[in-house]
Structure formats: C-alpha cells, structure tokens
C-alpha positions in Angstrom: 0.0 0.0 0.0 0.9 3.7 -0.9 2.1 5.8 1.9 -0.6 8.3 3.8 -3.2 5.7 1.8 -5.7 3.8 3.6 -7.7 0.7 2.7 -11.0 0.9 2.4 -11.6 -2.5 4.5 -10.1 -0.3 7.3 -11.9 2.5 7.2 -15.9 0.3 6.9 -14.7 -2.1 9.7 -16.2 0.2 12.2 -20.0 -0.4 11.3 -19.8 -3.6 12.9 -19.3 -1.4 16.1 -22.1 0.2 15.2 -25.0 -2.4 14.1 -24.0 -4.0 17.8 -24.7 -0.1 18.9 -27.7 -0.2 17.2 -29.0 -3.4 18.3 -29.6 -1.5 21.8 -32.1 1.1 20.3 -35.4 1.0 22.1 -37.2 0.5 18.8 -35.2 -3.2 18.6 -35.8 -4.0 22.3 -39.0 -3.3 21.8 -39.8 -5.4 18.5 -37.5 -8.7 20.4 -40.2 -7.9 23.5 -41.8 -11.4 23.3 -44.3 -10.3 26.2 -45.7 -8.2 23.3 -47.9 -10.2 21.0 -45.7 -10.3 17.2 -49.1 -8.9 16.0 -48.5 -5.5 17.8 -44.4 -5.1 17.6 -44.4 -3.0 14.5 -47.6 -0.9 15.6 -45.3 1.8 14.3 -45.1 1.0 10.8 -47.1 3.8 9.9 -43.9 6.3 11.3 -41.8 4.6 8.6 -43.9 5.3 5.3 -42.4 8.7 4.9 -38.8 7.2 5.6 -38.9 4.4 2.8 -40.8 6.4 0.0 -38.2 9.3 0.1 -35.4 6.3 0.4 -36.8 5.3 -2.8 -36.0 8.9 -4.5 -32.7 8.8 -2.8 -31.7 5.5 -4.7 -33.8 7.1 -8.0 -32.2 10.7 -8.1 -29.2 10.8 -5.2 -27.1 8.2 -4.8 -26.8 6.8 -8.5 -23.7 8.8 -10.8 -25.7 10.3 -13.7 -22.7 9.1 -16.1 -20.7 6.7 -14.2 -17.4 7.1 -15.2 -16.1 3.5 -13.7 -17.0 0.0 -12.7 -17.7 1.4 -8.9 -19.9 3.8 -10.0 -21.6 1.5 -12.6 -22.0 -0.9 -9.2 -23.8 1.7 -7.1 -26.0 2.7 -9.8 -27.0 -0.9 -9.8 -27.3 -1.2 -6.4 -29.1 2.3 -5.9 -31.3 0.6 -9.0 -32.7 -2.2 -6.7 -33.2 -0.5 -3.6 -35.3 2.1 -5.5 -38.0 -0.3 -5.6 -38.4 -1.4 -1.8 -41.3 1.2 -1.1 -43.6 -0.5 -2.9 -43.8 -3.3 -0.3 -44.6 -0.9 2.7 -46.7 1.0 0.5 -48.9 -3.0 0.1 -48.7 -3.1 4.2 -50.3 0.5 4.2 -53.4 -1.3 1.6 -53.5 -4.2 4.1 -54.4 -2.2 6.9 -56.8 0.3 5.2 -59.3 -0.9 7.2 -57.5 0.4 10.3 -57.6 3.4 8.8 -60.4 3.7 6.8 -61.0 7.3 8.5 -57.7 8.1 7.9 -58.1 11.0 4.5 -55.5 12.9 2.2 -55.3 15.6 4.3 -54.9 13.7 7.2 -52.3 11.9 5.5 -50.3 15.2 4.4 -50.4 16.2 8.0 -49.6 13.1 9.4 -46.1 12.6 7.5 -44.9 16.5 7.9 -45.9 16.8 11.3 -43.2 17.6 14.0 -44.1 14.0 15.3 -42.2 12.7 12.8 -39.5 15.2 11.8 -36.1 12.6 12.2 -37.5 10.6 9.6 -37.9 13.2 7.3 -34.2 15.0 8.2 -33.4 11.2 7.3 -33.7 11.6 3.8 -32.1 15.4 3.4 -28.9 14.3 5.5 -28.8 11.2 3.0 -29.2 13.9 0.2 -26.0 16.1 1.7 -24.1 13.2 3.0 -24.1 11.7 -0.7 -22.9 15.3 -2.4 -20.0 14.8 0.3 -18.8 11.1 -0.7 -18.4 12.1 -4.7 -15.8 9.1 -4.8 -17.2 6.3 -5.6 -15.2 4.2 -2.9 -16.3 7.1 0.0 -19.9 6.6 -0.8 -19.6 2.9 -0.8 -18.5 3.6 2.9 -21.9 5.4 3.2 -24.2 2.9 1.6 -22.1 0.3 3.5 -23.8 1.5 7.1 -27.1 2.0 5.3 -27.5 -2.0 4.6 -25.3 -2.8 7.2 -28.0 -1.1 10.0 -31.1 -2.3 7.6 -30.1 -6.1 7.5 -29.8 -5.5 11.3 -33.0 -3.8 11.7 -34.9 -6.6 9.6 -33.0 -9.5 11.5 -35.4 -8.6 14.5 -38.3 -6.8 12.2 -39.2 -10.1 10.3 -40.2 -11.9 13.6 -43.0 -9.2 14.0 -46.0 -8.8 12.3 -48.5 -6.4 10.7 -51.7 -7.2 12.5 -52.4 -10.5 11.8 -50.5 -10.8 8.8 -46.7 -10.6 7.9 -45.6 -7.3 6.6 -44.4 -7.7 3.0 -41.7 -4.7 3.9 -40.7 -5.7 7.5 -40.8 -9.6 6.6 -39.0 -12.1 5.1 -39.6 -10.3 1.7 -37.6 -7.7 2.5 -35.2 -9.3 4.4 -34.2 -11.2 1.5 -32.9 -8.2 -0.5 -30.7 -7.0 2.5 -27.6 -8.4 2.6 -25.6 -5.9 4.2 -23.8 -5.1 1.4 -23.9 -3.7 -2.2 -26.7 -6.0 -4.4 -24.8 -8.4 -5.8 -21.6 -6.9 -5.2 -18.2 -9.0 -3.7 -17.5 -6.3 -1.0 -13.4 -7.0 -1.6 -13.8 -5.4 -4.9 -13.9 -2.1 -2.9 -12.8 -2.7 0.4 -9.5 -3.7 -1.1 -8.9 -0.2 -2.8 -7.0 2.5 -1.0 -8.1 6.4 0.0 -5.8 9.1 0.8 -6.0 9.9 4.6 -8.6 13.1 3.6 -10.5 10.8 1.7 -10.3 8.4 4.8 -11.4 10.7 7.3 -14.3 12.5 5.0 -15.7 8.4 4.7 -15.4 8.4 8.6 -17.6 11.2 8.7 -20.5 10.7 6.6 -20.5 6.9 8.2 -20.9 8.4 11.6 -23.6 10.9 10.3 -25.4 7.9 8.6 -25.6 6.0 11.7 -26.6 8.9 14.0 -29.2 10.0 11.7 -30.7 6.2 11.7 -30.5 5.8 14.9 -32.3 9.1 16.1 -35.4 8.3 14.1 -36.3 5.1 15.3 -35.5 6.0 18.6 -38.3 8.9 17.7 -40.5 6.1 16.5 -40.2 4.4 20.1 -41.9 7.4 21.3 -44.2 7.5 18.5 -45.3 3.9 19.4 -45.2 4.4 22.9 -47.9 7.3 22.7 -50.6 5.5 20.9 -49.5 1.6 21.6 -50.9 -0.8 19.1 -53.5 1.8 17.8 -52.8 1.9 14.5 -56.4 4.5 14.2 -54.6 6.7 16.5 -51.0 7.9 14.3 -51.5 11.3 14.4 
C-alpha cells in the first residue's frame, strides 16, 4: 500500500461497532419484546412510510452517478437501481391495513407525514441527500451505503419476527429481508474494500459513516416514542 493511503476494508470495519450499537435502540428492544404479542411489535409502521418512500428517490435521483465514469460507480447505480423499488412493499402493508384506517383522508395523511411528530425521519432523507454530495468518490460513498445496509439487515434481522396485524408485513418480513444483505446487491464487497483512500479521503468516509448512523438511529429512537404514545392503535398515528 501507498504511503498516507488507507484501505478501504479499514476504514468500513467500524460499522460492525455500530449495528451491535444499534441493536440497543429501544425500537429493537421493543420489536424482540416477546411479552408483546408479534401482532403488535411493528404498531409503528405507519412512522416509517415517509422514511422508505423518500429512500426510494434517494436511490432514483441521489445516490446513482448520472454518467458513471467506472466499474464502482456502474455498481452503485445498480445497487441504488434495486433499492429504488423497496417502497412498494410498505406502500402494500399500508393497503392491508386500510381498514385500520379507513378514517384516515389525504389531508390527514399530508399532516400526518410532515408533522413535527415525525420530523427525524424526514431529516433522514435530506442528510442522506448532503451526506451523498459529500462522498463524490465512488469508494467514499460505498463507505456510506455500506452502514445503510449494514444497519437495515440488522434492523430486519429482528423486524421479520413481528408482524403487521395479523398478517406478515411484505416490507418488514422475510420479503424484504431477502434483498438486505448488508452489502452492495450483488456486489463482492473485496472489490472495494480492497482499494485505498488518501488519509482526507479516509477521514471525509469516517464522517458521513458516523452521520449515517446517527441520523438512523435518532429516528427510530423517535419512532419508540411514537409507538409508545398510541400503543398498538394503528387508528390513533397522528
């Protein structure tokens, strides 16, 4: 290796730190509560909808490289390419439990996902948005989508034993689960962990991974509350 370089393997090893970090939100504890019927563990999912429609534009408009100038950049477009499609399962869970909210109009709804209730999972999405302007190399913003499936396969780990009602949720379930592997889709991780970054580079990757993590873990420690408030009343999300 290049002097003042560092490998990329280096610089990601800390997210394993962090999914063990995040294993002790009170969002987790909560969903591996087995004195809590599986039925009502996810009684937030409602909380999330905003969240995993504007991670969808993300992978659409923000993370892909509009002329990808190398195979690493042709390898997050096609990641970013198949992550783009995961809100349509929550967006299914929403029609399942229409019932539950059959009172529930598009006003309501407007209100409901730009309240101050929910305002982390919304600052989500923007600090995704600046984070990704920040990690322009391909190999930094690797780093970045490296904690965002490193924290999600952790998150659905626990989520898929839960249920939506009385049915499995098609974007907290197995379903989803499947397409999570912690990793780029399809992607043998050593292709860029085993590149090098200048000690700048290093350090900017450090950043936006720590940001990433901080901003994930702040909203579903807001969604705790959320749940908390109007437990297992999915009529009462406001």
């Amino acid at each position: 290796m290049e002097k003042d370089r560092v490998l990329v393997k280096e610089v990601v090893f800390p997210v394993f730190q962090m999914k063990e970090d995040f294993k002790q939100s009170r969002l987790i504890k909560y969903m591996e509560d087995e004195s809590i019927p599986a039925s009502k563990r996810l009684n937030w999912l409602p909380y999330f909808t905003y969240f995993a429609n504007s991670f969808s534009d993300i992978n659409n408009y923000i993370l892909p490289y509009e002329k990808p100038a190398n195979e690493f950049e042709e390898q997050i477009n096609s990641h970013a390419a198949t992550d783009a499609e995961h809100n349509s399962l929550i967006n299914k869970d929403m029609r399942n439990l229409q019932n539950d909210l059959k009172d529930f109009t598009f006003a309501d709804c407007l209100e409901f996902l730009w309240s101050d209730n929910i305002k982390k999972s919304r600052l989500v999405a923007y600090g995704i948005a600046d984070l990704t302007r920040m990690a322009s190399n391909p190999l930094v913003r690797y780093c970045l989508i490296r904690v965002i499936e490193e924290l999600g396969n952790t998150f659905f780990l626990v989520s898929h034993n839960c249920t939506a009602g009385a049915i499995e949720s098609n974007y907290f379930g197995n379903v989803h689960l499947g397409y999570e592997p912690g990793h780029l889709h399809g992607c043998d991780p050593e292709k860029f962990e085993s590149q090098t970054l200048t000690v700048e580079e290093a350090e900017t990757a450090r950043y936006v991974m720590q940001k990433c993590y901080d901003l994930f873990f702040d909203m579903i420690e807001e969604m705790y509350d959320r749940a908390q408030e109007n437990r297992f009343n999915f009529d009462k999300i406001s």
